[in-house]
C-alpha positions in Angstrom: 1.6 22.6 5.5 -1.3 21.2 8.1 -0.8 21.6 11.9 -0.4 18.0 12.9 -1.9 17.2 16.2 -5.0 19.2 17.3 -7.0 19.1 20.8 -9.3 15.9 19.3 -6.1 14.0 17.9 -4.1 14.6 21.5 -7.0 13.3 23.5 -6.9 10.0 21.3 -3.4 9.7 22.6 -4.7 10.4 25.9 -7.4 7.7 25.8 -5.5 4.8 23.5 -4.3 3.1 26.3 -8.0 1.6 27.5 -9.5 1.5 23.7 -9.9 -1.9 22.7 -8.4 -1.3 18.9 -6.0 -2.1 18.5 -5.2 -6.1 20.0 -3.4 -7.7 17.4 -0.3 -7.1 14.5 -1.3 -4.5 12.1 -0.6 -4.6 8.4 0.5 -1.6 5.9 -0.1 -2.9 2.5 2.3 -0.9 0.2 1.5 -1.9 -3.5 4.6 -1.1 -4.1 8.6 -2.7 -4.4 10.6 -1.6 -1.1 12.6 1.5 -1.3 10.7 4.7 -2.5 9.3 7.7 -0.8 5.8 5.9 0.0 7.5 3.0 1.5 10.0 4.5 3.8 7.4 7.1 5.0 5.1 4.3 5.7 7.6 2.3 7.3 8.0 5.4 9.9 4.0 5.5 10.2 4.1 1.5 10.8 7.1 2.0 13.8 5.1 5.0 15.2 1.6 3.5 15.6 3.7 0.1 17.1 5.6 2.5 19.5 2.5 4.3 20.4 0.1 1.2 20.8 2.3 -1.4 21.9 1.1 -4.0 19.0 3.3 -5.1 16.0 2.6 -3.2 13.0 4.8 -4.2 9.7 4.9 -3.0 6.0 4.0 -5.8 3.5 4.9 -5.0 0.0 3.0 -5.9 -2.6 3.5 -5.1 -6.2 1.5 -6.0 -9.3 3.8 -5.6 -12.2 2.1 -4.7 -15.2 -1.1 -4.4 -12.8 0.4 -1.4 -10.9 -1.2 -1.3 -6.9 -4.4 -2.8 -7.8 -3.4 -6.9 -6.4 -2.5 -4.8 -3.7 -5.4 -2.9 -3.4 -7.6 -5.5 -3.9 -5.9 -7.2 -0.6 -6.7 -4.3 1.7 -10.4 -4.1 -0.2 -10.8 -7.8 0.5 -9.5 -7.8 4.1 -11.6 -7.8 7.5 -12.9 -4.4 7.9 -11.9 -3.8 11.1 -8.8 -1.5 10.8 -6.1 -4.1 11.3 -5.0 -3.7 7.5 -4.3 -0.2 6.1 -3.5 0.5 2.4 -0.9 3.3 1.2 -1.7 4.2 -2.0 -0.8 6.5 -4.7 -3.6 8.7 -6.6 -4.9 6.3 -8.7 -6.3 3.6 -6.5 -9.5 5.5 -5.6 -9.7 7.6 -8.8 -8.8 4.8 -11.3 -9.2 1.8 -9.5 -13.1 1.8 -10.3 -13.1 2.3 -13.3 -10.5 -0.6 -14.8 -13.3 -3.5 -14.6 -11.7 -4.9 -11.0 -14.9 -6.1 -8.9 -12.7 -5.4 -5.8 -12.7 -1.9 -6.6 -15.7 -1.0 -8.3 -17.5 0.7 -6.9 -14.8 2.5 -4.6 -14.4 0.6 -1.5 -12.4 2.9 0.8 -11.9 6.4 2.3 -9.4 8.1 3.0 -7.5 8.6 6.9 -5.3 11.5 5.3 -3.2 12.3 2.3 0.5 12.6 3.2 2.9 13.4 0.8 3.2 14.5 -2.4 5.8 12.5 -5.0 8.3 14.6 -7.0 7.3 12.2 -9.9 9.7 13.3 -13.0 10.3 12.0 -16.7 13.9 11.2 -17.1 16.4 10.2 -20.1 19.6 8.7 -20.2 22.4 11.5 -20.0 23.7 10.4 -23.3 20.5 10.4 -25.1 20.5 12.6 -28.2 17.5 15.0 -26.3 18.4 16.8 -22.9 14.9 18.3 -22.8 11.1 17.8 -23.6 11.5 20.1 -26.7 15.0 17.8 -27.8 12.6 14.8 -27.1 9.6 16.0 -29.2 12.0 16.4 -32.0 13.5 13.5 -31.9 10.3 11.0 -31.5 8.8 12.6 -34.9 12.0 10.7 -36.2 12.8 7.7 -34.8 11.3 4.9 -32.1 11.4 6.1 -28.3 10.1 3.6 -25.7 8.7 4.6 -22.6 9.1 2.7 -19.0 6.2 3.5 -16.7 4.7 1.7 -13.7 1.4 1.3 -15.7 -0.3 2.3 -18.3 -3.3 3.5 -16.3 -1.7 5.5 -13.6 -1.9 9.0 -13.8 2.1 9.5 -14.2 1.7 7.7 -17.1 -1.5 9.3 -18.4 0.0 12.7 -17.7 3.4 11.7 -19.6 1.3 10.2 -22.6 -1.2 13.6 -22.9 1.8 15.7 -22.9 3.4 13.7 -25.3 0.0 14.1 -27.4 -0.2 18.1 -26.7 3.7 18.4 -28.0 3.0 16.1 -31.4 4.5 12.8 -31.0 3.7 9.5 -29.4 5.9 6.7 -27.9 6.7 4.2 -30.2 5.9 1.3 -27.6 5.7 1.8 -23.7 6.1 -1.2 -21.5 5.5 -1.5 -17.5 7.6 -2.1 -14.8 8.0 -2.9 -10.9 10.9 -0.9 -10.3 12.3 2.3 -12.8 15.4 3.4 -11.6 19.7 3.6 -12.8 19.4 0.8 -13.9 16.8 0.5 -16.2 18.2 3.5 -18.0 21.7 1.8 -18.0 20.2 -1.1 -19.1 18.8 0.4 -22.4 15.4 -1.9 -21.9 13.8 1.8 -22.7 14.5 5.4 -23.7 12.9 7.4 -21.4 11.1 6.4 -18.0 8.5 8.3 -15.7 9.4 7.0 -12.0 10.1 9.1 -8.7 13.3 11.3 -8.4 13.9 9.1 -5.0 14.7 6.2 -7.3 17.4 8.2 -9.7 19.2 9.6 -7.0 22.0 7.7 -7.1 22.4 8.7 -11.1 21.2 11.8 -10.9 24.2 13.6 -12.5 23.8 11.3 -15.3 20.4 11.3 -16.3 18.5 14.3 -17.6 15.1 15.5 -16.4 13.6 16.4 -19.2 10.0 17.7 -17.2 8.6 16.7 -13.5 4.8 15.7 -12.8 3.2 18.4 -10.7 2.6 22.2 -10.0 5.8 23.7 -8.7 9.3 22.9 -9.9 11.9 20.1 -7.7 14.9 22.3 -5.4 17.1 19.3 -6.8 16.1 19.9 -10.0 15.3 23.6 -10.7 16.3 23.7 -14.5 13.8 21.1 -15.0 10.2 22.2 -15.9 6.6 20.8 -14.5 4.6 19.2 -17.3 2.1 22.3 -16.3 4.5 24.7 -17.4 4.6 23.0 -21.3 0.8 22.1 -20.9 -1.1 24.2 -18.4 -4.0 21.8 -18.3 -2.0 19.2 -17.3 -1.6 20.6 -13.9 -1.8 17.6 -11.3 -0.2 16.2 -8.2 0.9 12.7 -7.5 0.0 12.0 -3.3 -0.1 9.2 -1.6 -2.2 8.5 1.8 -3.4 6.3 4.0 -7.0 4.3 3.1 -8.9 1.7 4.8 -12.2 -0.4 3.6 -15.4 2.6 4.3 -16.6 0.0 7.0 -14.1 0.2 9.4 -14.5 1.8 12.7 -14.0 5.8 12.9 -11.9 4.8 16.3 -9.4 2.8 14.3 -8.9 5.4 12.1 -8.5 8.0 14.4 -5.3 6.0 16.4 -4.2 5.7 12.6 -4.0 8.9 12.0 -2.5 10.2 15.3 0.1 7.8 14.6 0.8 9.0 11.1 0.9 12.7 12.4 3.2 11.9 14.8 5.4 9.9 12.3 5.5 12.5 9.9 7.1 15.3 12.1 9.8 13.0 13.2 13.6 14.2 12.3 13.5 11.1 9.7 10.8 12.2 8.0 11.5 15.6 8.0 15.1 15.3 6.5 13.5 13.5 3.6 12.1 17.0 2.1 15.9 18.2 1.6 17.4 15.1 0.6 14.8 14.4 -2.1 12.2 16.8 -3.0 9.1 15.1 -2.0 6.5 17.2 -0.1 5.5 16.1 3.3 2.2 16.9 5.0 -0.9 16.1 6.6 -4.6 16.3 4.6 -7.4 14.8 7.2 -10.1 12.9 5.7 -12.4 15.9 4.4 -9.3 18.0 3.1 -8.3 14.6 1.4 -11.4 13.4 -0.1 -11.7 17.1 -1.7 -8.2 16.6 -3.3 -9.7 12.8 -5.0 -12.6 14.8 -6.2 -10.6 18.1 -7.8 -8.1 15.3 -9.2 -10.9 12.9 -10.9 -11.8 15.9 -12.7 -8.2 17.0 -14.2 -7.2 13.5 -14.7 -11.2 13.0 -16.4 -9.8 15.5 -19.1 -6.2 13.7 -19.6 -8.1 10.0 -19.9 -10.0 12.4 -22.9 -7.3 13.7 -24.5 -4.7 10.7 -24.5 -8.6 8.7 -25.7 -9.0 6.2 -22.9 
């Protein structure tokens, strides 16, 4: 954990009332449907910087389907670079957003404010499935068809899911993308297997079976399961999101961001979401958080090698 507010953030707080940023509404683009981890915890970052600056600031949702958070991205890319619209974004905005072929994003157009949390990101089956573990699934794929529902092919959950498939012998028979991965798209049967965030399985959790989670240390609400790291140890990788806005945009701006962010993120809400669902909540500044992009371009360099992208 990262101590929140230090002396420089407190005297922002101190000084925000005769700054001149911000005047007017401010926009969180979340490339993302409403409802998981990164869009409630931006939501309480959003009612935090409007309590604390006494301007409307709202969450605009944007997902891209089959695209993943790129249309979104390329929103906050495209926007005025004057701090007034602020992406949240998962890992693979900055890391693979450049190198997908969109102009928007290539070269990378933003920086970071601060990482903030870290997704328990898990590959789930059906509780009925004839597999109730990675091994049962391994097995069972060198036999017969098993489709895979991701958010995109090109995301690192996805990437990560399809190396480890790679490093245990089998491969999906066909994978397909989706907005939203949840109950219901297990109930549904539109796929076998799906790599989404615990957040949106809670509700089915006793009837679904996760058969490995995406990241270094294993989920309190699901200690039986293991990380992808424990089957393949060079698959070790965590799933963040943060807070990003366009490189030009004033360092004043982003400091009343990020006090507001810090604030948010120790509220009672925030901190409550750690127990009732796993994620991990925390505060990177903009060095500590550009150091974490680097070290993860590296590890997720080797899984685009291995998978063949």
């Amino acid at each position: 954990m990262k101590k929140f507010l230090t002396a420089a953030v407190l005297a922002v707080i101190a000084t925000a009332a005769s700054a001149e940023y911000p005047e007017k509404p401010v926009t969180f683009v979340v490339p993302w449907p409403p409802g998981d981890l990164e869009d409630v915890l931006t939501r309480l970052i959003a009612d935090e910087f409007q309590a604390m600056y006494d301007v409307p600031a709202a969450v605009v949702n944007k997902p891209g389907g089959g695209g993943g958070p790129f249309p979104g991205a390329v929103e906050v890319a495209t926007a005025p670079a004057d701090g007034y619209t602020v992406g949240s974004f998962v890992t693979d905005v900055p890391i693979g957003g450049p190198e997908i072929g969109i102009p928007e994003l290539s070269p990378n157009p933003f920086e970071p404010i601060g990482i903030f949390m870290t997704y328990p990101f898990v590959i789930a089956a059906s509780g009925d499935a004839p597999y109730s573990d990675w091994e049962g699934l391994a097995a069972y794929a060198n036999e017969n068809d098993v489709a895979l529902g991701h958010f995109g092919s090109f995301l690192p959950p996805t990437q990560v899911t399809f190396a480890a498939a790679i490093n245990s012998g089998f491969d999906f028979a066909s994978e397909a993308a989706f907005d939203a991965l949840d109950c219901n798209t297990l109930a549904s049967g539109d796929v076998d297997v799906i790599n989404t965030t615990l957040q949106l399985i809670l509700p089915c959790l006793n009837d679904v079976n996760v058969l490995a989670n995406i990241g270094s240390e294993r989920l309190s609400l699901t200690p039986d399961s293991p990380t992808v790291s424990e089957l393949v140890p060079e698959l070790t990788v965590s799933l963040w999101n943060g807070l990003f806005v366009h490189k030009d945009v004033p360092q004043d701006a982003r400091d009343k961001i990020s006090v507001a962010a810090q604030k948010a993120l120790q509220s009672e809400k925030a901190q409550r979401l750690i127990g009732e669902t796993g994620v991990l909540i925390y505060w990177k500044d903009a060095a500590e958080s550009q150091a974490q992009i680097e070290s993860d371009t590296e590890v997720l360099g080797k899984v685009a090698e291995l998978v063949g992208d």
